[in-house]
C-alpha positions, 0 to 999 in steps of 0.5 A: 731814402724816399721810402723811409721818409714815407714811412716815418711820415705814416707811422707820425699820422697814424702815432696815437694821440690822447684826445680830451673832450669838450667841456661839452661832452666831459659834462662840465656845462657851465664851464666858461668853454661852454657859455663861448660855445653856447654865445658863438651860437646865438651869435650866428643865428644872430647873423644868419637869421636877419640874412636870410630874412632879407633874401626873403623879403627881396623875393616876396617883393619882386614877386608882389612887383611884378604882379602889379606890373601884370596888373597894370598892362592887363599882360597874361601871366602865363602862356596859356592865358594867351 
């Protein structure tokens, strides 16, 4: 029984299915699929982006901090300077 079940199940995974395309790949590019697709995009880049800009800042920032602080305390920067 256990066998049959695993292979009902096998032949059901591995059972042909007819695949469509996107209206991408179809060729329909001004399909309203394809004007969502092309908005979710520049809607993530929308979101990664000003993200990403923002690590960045933080890091330049605490970089430029922490050389004024060296700066000020006349500390060296690195072992070699000692």
């Amino acid at each position: 029984m256990k066998t049959a079940r695993k292979i009902m199940i096998g032949a059901l995974a591995l059972a042909p299915t007819p695949l469509f395309a996107c209206a991408a790949c179809y060729g329909k590019s001004d399909s309203p699929l394809a004007q969502g697709v092309n908005w979710g995009i520049f809607t993530l880049l929308g979101v990664v982006t000003p993200v990403l800009g923002t690590f960045a800042f933080c890091f330049i920032r605490m970089i430029n901090k922490e050389e004024a602080a060296l700066k000020k305390n006349n500390a060296p920067k690195n072992i070699t300077e000692l």
